[in-house]
N, C-alpha and C positions, 0 to 999 in steps of 0.2 A: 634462731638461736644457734652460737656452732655449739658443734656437738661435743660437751663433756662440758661446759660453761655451768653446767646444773647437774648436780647428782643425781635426784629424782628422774630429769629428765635421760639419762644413761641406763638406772635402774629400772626403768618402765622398759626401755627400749629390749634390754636382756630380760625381763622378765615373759613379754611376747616371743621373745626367741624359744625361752624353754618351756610354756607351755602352751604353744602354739594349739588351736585358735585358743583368744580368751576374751573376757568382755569388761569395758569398762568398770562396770561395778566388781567385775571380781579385784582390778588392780587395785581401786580402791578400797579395799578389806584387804590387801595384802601387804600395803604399805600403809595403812594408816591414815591416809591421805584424801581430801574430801573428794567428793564427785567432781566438780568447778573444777581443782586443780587439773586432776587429772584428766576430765574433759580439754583445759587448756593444752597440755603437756603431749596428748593423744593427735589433739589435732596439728601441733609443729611438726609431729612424727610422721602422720599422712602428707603433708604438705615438705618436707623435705622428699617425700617417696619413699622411706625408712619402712614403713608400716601399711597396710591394706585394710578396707571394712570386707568382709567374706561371705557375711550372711547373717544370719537371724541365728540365736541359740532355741535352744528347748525349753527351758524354763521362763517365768514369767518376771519383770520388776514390778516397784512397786507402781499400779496403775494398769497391770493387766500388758504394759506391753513386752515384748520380747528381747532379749538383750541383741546388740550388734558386734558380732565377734569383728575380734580384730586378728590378727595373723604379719606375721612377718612379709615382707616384700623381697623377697630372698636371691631374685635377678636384680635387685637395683646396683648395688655394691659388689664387689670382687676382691680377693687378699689372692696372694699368690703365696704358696709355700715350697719350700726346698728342704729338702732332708739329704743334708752330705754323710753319706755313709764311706768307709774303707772301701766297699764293694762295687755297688752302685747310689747314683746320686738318683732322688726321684726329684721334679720338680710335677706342681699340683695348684688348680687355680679352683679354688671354691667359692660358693656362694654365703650368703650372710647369715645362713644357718651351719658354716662349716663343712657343709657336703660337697663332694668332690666332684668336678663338671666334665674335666678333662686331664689329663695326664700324663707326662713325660719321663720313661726310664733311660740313663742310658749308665755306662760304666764307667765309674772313676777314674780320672787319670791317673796313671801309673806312676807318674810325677806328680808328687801328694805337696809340694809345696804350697803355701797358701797363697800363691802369687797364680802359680796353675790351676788350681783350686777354684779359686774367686773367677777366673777369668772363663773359667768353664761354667760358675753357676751363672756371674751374666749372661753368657750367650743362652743356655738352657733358658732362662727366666724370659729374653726378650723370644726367644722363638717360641716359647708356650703362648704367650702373648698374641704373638702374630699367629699363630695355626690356629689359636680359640675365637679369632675374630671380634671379640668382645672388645669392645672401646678401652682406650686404655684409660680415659677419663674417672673412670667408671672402678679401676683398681685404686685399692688404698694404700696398698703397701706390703711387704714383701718379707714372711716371715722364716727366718732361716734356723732349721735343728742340724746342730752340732755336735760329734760329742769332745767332751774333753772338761776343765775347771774353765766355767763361762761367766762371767760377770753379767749378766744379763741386763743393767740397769746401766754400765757402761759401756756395753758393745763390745767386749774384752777378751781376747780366749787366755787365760792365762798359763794354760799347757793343754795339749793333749795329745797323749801318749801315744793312741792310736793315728793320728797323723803324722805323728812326730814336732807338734807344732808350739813353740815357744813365747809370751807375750805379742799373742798377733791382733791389732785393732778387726774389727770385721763391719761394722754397722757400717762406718760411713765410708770406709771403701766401698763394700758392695751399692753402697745410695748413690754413689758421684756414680758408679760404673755403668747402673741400671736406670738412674733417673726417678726412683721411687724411693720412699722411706722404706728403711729397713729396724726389722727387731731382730734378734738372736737369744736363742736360750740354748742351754745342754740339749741333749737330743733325748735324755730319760724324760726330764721334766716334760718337753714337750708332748712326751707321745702321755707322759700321765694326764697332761691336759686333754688332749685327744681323745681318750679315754673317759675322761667327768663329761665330754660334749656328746659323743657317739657310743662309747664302749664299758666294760664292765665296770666302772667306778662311777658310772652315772646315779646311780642309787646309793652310794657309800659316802660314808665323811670321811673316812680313816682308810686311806689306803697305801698299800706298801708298794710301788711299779720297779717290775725286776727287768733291764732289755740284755737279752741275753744273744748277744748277737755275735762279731767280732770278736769284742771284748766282752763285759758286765759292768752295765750300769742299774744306776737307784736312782729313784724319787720317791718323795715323801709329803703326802697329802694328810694333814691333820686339821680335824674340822674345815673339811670343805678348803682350808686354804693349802696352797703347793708351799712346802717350806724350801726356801730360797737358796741356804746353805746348801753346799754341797754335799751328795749322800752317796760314798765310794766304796757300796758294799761289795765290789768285784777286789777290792783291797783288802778283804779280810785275811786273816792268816785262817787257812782251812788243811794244810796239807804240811808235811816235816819232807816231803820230798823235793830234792836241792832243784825245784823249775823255777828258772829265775821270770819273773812279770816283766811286761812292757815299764812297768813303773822302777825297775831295778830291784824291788824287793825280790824273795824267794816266797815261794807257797800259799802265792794268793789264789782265793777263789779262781779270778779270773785267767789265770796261769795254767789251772786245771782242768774247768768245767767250759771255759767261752768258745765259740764257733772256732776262732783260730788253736787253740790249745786241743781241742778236738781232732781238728784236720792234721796238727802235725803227732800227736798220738797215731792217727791212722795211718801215716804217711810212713813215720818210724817200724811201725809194727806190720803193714799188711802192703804198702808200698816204698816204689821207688828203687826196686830192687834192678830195676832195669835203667841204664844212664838217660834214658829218654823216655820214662816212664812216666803217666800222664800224673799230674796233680790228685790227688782222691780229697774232693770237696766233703763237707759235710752230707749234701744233698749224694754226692757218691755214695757216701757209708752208709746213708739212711737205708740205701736199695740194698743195699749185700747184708745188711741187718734185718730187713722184712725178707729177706729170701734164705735165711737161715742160716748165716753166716757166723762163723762162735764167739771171732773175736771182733767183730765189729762191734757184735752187740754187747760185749765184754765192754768195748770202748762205751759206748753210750751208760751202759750201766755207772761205771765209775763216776762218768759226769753228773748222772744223776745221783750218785750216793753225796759227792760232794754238794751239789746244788739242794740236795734235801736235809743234811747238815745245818750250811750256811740257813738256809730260809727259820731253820726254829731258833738258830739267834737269833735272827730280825723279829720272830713273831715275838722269841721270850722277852726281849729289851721292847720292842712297840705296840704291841697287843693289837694291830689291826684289824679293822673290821675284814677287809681284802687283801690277801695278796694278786698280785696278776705278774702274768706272766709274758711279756710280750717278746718279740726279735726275731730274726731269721729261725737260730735254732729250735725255737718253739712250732716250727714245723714238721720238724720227728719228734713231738711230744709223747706221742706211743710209744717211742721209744726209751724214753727216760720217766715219764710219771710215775710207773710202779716204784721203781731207785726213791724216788724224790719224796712219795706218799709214804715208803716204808720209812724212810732215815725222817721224816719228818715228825711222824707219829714217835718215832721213840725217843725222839728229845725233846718234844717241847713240852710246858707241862700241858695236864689235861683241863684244865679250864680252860685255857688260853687256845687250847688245839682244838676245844668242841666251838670254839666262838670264830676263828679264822677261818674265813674260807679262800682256797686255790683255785684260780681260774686263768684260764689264758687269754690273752686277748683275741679278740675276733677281728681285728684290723688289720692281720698282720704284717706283711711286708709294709703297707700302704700305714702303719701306725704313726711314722714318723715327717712324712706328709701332713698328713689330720692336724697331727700337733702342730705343727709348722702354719698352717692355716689360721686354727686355734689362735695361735700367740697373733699373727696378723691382726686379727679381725679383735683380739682382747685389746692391742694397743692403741689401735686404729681408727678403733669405733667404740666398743664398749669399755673401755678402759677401763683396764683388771681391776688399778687399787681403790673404783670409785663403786666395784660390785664381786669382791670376792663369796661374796654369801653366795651360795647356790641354792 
């Protein structure tokens, strides 16, 4: 049977993914579905290589015999993911549980055109390929996080600020260039998927993903599904001070609080003073702010008074179960959490503030890989819209 031909048979297949090992009869009491089916449906999945027998369970069926766990086969299949960041690009080849095997960092080109772009993640893509050794047979296809307004069902960027990049097709360029299918989604969404497969929204229906990285981006998971629309919470009005956004507005969040509006705060205020004076990255400012520096951490505080702001509108309008926090800058989280915890607590209301909780992700740099993998292995194989239930 190919694969996605039958519902059930996609649903079993992801259901062995997330509760690896399981046993027949349990799928059968999870879907409703009789022993026979799912006996048939089990054994297409061993005989594609899809699925593995692992051993015996602990408890008994009925007849006194043991159940035969079943388990994912997680070397058979491979996705390739790429996370095009303003910074660095990571490209990342995971197995069919999502977990990452191997992995390639290098630096953005400088010339962010999407012509230099595209032409740097094929080669990245085909040489992770080639240095993993793994048959390319065996890859299913190639899943790309981006950020910017992404059509994800047509392949589409329809801006993004941070590249600078205007109606640019990307699917089927990047397939002709690499010789694989490709998927794309935004790069928040992705990494919120990423997050429901490995990271802090694995146990959550409702969750709010903040990537706070270059810019600020959002996604938005309600009941277990990613809502599609686009969610440009780095576009809020948070500040009356005249800092014009990537987006042309004035006083958005992400104007204020994002990795780049960070560095050039430091840059204005504590650098640059010399014609040939070194750039003060984020990761700069973090050190002279742990080492007791007044107005770095001056700097960080403000981000975080704005970024603890913004977060209790999200929670007052969404009520989520999670917020999370992902992106580069969430690497000096010590350094802004108090800001964010304080300004959080005094806006939001208090039911809604005793029921949200703030976490940051544990992926992080590597967040936007994950998801990239994620969306691969969701189109490719499990096909998201035949198993968004989680």
């Amino acid at each position: 049977m190919e694969i996605g031909q039958d519902s059930n048979y996609v649903l079993l297949l992801d259901m062995v993914r997330r509760r690896n090992p399981i046993s027949r009869v349990q799928l059968a009491e999870e879907f409703g579905l009789s022993k026979v089916t799912v006996s048939t449906i089990v054994n297409e999945l061993i005989d594609e290589g899809l699925i593995i027998e692992v051993g015996e369970g602990t408890g008994c069926e009925r007849g006194g015999r043991k159940p035969i766990l079943l388990a994912l086969n997680a070397s058979h299949k491979y996705a390739v993911g790429v996370d095009i960041g303003t910074t660095n690009t990571v490209a990342a080849i995971g197995n069919l549980r999502g977990e990452v095997v191997v992995k390639i960092q290098q630096p953005t080109g400088k010339n962010r055109s999407s012509k230099n772009i595209f032409k740097q993640v094929s080669k990245l893509t085909r040489n992770i390929i080639e240095s993993s050794k793994i048959d390319g047979e065996s890859i299913l296809g190639v899943g790309i996080s981006v950020p910017g307004l992404v059509k994800a069902h047509e392949g589409f960027i329809r801006v993004s600020p941070d590249l600078n990049w205007e109606d640019v097709e990307i699917n089927h360029i990047l397939a002709d260039s690499i010789g694989l299918p490709v998927v794309s989604d935004n790069c928040t969404r992705a990494m919120l998927l990423g997050a429901k497969w490995h990271g802090k929204a694995k146990d959550a229906r409702n969750v709010f993903y903040v990537n706070i990285g270059y810019g600020i981006g959002s996604a938005l998971m309600v009941n277990n599904q990613i809502y599609l629309n686009h969610s440009e919470f780095g576009h809020i009005h948070v500040s009356d001070e005249p800092i014009r956004c990537h987006c042309r507005k004035l006083g958005c969040l992400e104007a204020v609080a994002s990795g780049n509006a960070i560095e050039l705060s430091a840059n204005n205020r504590l650098g640059r003073k010399e014609p040939n004076a070194d750039w003060i990255t984020v990761k700069d400012l973090a050190i002279k702010a742990r080492d007791g520096e007044s107005q770095a951490n001056e700097i960080f505080l403000e981000a975080g008074q704005y970024l603890g702001r913004a977060l209790a509108i999200a929670a007052n309008m969404l009520n989520p179960d999670k917020i999370i926090l992902g992106g580069g800058v969430t690497l000096a989280i010590d350094l802004l959490e108090d800001a964010i915890k304080k300004e959080f607590e005094k806006h939001t209301m208090s039911e809604i503030k005793s029921s949200t909780v703030i976490e940051v992700s544990p992926l992080g740099m590597d967040a936007g890989a994950y998801g990239a993998i994620a969306l691969a292995l969701n189109q490719f194989l499990y096909k998201a819209d035949l198993a968004k239930e989680q």
